[in-house]
KOLNUPA-501105 format. One record per atom (N, C-alpha, C): residue number from 1; atom name; y, x, z. Coordinates in steps of 0.05 Angstrom, whole numbers. Layout:
BEGIN
pt pos:NUM | site:CA | yy:Y | xx:X | zz:Z $
...
# end
This chain:
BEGIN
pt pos:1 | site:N | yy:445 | xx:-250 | zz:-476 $
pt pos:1 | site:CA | yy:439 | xx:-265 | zz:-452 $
pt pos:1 | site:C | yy:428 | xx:-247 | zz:-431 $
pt pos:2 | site:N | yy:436 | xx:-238 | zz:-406 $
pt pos:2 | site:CA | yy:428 | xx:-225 | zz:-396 $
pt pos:2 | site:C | yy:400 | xx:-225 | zz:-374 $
pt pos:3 | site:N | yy:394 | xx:-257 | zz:-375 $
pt pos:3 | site:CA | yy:367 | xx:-257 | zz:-368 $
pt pos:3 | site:C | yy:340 | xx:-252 | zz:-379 $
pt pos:4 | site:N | yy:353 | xx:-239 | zz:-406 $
pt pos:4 | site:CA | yy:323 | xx:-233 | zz:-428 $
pt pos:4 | site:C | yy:326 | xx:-207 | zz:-423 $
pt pos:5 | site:N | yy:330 | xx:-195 | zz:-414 $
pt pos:5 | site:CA | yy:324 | xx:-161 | zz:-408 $
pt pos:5 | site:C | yy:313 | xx:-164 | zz:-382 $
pt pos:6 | site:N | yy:321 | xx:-175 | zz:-363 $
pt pos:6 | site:CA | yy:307 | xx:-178 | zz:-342 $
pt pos:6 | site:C | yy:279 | xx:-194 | zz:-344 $
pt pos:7 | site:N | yy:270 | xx:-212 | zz:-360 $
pt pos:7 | site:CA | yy:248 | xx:-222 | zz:-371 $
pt pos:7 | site:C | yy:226 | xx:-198 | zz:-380 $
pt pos:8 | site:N | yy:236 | xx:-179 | zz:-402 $
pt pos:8 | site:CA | yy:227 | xx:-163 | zz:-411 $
pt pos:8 | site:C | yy:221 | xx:-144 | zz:-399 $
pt pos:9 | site:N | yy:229 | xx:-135 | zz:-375 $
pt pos:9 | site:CA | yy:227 | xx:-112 | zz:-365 $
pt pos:9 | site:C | yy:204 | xx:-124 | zz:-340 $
pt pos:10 | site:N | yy:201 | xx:-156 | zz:-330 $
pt pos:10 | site:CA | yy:181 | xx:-161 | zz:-322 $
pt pos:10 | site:C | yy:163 | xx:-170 | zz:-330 $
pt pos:11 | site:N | yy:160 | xx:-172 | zz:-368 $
pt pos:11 | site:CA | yy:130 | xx:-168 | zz:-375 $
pt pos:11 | site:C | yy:118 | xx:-145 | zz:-374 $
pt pos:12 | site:N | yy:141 | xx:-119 | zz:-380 $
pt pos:12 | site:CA | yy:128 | xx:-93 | zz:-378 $
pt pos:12 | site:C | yy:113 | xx:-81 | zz:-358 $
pt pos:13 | site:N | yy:132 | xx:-92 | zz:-333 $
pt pos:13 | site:CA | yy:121 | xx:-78 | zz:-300 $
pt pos:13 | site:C | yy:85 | xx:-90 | zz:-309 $
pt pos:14 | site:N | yy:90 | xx:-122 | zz:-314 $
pt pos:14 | site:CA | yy:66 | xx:-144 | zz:-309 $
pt pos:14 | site:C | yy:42 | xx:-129 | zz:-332 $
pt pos:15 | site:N | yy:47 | xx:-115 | zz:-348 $
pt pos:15 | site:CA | yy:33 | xx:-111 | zz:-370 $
pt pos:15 | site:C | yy:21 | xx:-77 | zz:-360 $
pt pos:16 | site:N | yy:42 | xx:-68 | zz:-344 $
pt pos:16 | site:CA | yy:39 | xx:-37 | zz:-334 $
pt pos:16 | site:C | yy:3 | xx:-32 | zz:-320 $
pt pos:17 | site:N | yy:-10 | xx:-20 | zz:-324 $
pt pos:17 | site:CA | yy:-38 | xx:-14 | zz:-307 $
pt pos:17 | site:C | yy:-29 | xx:2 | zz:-284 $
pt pos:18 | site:N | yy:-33 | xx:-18 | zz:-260 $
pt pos:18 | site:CA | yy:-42 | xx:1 | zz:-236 $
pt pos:18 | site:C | yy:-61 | xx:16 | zz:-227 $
pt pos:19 | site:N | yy:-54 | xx:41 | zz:-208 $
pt pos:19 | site:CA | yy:-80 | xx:53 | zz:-202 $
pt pos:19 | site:C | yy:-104 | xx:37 | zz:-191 $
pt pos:20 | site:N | yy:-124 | xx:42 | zz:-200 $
pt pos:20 | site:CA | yy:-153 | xx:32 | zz:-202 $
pt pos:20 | site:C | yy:-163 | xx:35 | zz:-169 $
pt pos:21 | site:N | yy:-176 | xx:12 | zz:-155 $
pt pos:21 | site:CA | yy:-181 | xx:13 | zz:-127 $
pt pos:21 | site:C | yy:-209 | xx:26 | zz:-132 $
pt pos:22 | site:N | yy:-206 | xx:52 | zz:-111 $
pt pos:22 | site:CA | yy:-233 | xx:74 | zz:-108 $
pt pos:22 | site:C | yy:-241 | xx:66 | zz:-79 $
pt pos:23 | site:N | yy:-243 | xx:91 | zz:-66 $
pt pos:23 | site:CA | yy:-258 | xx:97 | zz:-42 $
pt pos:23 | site:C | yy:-230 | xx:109 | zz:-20 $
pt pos:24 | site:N | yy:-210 | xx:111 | zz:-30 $
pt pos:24 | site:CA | yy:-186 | xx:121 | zz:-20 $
pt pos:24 | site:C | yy:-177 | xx:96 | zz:-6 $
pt pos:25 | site:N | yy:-161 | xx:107 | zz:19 $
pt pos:25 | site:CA | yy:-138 | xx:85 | zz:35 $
pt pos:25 | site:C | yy:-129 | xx:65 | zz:13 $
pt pos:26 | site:N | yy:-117 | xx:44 | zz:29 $
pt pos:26 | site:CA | yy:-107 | xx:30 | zz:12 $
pt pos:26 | site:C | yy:-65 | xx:29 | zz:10 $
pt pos:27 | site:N | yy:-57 | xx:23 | zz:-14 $
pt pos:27 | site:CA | yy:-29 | xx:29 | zz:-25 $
pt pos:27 | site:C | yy:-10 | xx:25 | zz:-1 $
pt pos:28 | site:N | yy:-17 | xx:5 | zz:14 $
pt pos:28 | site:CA | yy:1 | xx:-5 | zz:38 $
pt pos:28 | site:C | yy:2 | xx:13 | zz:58 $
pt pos:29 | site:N | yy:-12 | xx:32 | zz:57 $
pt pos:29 | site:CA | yy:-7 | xx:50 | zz:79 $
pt pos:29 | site:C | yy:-2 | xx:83 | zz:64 $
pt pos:30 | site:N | yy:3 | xx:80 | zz:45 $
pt pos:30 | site:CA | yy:8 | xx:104 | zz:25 $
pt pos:30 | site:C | yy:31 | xx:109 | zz:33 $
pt pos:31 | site:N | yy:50 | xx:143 | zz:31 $
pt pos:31 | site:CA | yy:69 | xx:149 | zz:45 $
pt pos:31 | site:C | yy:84 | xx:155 | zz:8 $
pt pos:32 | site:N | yy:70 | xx:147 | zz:-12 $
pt pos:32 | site:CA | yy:81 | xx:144 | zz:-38 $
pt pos:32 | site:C | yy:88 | xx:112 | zz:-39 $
pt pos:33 | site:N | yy:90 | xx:96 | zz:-27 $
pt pos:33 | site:CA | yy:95 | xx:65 | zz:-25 $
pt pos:33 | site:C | yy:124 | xx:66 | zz:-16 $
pt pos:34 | site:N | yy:141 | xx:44 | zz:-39 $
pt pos:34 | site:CA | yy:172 | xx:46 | zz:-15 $
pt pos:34 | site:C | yy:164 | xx:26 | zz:-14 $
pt pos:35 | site:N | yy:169 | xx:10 | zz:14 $
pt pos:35 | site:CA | yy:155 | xx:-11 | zz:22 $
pt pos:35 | site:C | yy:183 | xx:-30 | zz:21 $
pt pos:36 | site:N | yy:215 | xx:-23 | zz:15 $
pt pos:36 | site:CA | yy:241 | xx:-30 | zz:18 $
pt pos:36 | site:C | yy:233 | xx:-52 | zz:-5 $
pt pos:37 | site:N | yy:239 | xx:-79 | zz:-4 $
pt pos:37 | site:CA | yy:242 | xx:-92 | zz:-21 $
pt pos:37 | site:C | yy:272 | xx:-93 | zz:-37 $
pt pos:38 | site:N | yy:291 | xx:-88 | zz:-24 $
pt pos:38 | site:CA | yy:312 | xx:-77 | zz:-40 $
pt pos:38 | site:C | yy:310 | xx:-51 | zz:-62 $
pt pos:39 | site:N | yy:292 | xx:-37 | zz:-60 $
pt pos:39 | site:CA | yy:286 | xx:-16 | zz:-84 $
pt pos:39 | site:C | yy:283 | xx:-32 | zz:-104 $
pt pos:40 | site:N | yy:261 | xx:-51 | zz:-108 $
pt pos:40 | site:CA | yy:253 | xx:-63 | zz:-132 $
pt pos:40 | site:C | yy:289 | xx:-76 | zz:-144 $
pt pos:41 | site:N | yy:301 | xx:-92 | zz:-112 $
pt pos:41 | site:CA | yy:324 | xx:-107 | zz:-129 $
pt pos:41 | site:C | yy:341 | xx:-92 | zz:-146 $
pt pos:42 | site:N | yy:348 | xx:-63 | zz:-134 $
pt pos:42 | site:CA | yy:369 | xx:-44 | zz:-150 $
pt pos:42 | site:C | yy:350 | xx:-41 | zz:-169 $
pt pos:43 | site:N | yy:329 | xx:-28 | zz:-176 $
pt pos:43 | site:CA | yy:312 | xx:-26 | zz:-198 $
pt pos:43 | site:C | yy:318 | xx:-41 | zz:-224 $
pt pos:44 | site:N | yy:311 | xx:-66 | zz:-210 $
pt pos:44 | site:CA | yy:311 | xx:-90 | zz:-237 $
pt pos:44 | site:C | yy:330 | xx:-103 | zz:-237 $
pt pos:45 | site:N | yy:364 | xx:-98 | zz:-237 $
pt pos:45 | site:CA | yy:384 | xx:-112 | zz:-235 $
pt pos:45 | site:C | yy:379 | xx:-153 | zz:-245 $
pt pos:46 | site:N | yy:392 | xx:-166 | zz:-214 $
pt pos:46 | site:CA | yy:380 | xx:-198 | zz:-236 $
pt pos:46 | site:C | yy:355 | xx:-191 | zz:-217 $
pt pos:47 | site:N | yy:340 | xx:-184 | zz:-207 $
pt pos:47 | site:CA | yy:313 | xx:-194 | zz:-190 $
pt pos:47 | site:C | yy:314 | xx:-219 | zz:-174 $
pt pos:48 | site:N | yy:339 | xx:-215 | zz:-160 $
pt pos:48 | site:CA | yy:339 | xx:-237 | zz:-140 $
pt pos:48 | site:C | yy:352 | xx:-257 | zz:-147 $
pt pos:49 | site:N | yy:363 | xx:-263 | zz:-168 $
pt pos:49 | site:CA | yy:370 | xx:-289 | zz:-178 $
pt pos:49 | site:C | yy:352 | xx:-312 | zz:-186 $
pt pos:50 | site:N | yy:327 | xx:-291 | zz:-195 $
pt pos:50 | site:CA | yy:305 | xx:-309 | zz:-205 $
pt pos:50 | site:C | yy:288 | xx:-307 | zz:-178 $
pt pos:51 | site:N | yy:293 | xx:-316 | zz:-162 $
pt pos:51 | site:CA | yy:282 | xx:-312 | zz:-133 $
pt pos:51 | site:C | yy:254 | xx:-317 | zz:-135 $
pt pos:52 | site:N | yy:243 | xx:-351 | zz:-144 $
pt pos:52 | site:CA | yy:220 | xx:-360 | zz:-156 $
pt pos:52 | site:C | yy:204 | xx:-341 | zz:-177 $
pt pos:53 | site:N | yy:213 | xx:-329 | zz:-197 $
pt pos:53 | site:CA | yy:202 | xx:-310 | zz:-211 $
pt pos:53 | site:C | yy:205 | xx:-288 | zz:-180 $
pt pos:54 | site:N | yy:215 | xx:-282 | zz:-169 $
pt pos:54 | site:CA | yy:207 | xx:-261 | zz:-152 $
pt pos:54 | site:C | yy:181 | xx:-255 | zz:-137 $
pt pos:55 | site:N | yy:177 | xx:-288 | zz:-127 $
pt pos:55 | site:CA | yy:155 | xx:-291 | zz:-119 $
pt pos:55 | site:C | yy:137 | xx:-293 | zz:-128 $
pt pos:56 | site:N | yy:134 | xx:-298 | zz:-151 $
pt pos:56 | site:CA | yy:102 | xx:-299 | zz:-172 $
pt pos:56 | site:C | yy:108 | xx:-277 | zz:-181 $
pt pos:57 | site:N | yy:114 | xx:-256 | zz:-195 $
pt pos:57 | site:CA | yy:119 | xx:-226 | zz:-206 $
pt pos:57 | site:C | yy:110 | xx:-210 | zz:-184 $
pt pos:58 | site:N | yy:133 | xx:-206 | zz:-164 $
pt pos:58 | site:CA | yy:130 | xx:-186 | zz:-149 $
pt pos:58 | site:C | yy:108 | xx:-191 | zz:-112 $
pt pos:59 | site:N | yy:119 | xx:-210 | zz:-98 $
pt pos:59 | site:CA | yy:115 | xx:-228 | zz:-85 $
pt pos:59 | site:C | yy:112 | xx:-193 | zz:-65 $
pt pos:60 | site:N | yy:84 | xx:-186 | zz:-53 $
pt pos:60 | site:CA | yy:82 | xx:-163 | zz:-37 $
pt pos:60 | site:C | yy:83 | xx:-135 | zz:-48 $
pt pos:61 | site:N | yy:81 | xx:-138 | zz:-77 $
pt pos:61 | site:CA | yy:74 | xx:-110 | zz:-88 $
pt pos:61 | site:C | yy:103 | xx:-99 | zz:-84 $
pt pos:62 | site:N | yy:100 | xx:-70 | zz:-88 $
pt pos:62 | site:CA | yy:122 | xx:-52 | zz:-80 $
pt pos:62 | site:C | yy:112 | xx:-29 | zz:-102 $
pt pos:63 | site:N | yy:133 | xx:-12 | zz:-103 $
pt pos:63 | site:CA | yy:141 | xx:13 | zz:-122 $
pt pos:63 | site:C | yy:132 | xx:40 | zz:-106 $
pt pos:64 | site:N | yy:104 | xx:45 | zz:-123 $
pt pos:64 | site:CA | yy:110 | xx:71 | zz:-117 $
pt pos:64 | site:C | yy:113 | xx:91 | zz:-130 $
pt pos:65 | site:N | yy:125 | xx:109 | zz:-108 $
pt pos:65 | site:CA | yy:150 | xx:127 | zz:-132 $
pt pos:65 | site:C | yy:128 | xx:144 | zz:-148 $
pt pos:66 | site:N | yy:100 | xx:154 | zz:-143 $
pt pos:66 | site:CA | yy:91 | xx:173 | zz:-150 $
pt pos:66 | site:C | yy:86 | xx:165 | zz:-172 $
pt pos:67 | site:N | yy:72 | xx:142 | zz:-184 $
pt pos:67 | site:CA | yy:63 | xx:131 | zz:-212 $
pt pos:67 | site:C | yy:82 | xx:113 | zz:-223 $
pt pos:68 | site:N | yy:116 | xx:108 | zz:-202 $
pt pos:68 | site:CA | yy:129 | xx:93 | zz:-212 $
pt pos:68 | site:C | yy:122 | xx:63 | zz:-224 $
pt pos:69 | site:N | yy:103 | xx:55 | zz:-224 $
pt pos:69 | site:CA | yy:99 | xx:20 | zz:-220 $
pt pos:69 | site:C | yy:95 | xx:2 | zz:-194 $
pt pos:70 | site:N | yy:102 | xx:-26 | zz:-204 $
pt pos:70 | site:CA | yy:87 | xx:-37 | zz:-180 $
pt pos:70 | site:C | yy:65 | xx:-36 | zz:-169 $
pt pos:71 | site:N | yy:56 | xx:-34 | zz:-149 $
pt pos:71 | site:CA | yy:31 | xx:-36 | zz:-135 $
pt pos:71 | site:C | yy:28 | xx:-51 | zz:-115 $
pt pos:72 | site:N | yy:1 | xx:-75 | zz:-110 $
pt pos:72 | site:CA | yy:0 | xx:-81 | zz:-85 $
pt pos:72 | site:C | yy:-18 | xx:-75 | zz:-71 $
pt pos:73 | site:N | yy:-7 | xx:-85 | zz:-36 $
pt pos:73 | site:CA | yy:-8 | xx:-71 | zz:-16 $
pt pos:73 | site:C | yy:-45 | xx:-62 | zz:-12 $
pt pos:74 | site:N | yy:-71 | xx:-75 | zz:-29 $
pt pos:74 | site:CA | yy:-95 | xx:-63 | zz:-23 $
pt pos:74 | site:C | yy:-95 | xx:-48 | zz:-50 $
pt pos:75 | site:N | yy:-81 | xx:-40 | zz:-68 $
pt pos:75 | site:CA | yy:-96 | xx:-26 | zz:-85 $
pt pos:75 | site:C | yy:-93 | xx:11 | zz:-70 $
pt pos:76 | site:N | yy:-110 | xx:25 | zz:-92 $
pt pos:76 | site:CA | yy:-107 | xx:46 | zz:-82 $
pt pos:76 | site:C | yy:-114 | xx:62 | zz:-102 $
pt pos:77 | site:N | yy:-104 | xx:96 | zz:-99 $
pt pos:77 | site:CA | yy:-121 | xx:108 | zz:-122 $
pt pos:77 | site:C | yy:-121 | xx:137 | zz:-110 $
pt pos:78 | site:N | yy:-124 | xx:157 | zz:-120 $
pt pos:78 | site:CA | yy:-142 | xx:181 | zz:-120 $
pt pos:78 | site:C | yy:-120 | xx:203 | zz:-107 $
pt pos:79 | site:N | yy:-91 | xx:195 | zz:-111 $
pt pos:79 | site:CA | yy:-71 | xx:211 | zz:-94 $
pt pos:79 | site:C | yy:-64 | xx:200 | zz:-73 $
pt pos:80 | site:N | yy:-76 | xx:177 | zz:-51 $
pt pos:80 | site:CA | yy:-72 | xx:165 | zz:-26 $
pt pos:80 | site:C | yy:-56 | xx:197 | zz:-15 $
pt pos:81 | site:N | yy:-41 | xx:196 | zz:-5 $
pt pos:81 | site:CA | yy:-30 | xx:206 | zz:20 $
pt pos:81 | site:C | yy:-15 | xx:185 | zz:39 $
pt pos:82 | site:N | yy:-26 | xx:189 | zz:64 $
pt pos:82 | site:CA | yy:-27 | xx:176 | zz:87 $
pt pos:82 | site:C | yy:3 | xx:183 | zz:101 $
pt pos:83 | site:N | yy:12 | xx:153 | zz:108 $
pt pos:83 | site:CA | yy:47 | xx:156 | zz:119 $
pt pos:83 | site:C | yy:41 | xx:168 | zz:147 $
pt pos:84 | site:N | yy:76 | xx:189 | zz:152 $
pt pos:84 | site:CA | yy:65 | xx:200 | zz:179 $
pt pos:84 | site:C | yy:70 | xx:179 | zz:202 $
# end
């Protein structure tokens, strides 16, 4: 059934630890943030079918490439680099 891999692969993101919010900028303005919401769709083939799961899963968080998980837009962590 091909919606149980897509299930699974959004307990993992949901289960994944994001970087920890410090004293650094926050993720939304990180130049490690793809802010493209089509990344996540190619990513997780089946994202946007479950549109509703889209919105409770993902909703603003975005991928960044440096730690490769989701993150949302106030977290932050210790490699902030600032978009030009």
């Amino acid at each position: 059934m091909p919606g149980i891999g897509l299930l699974t692969r959004l307990r993992t993101l949901a289960a994944t630890p994001v970087p920890q919010p410090c004293d650094q900028a926050a993720c939304a303005r990180c130049r490690h943030r793809d802010n493209e919401r089509g990344t996540l769709e190619r990513r997780i083939p089946g994202l946007v079918v479950f549109s509703s799961g889209y919105g409770a899963s993902a909703a603003e968080s975005r991928l960044c490439r440096l730690h490769d998980r989701l993150t949302a837009p106030g977290d932050s962590c210790a490699e902030f680099s600032p978009r030009d």
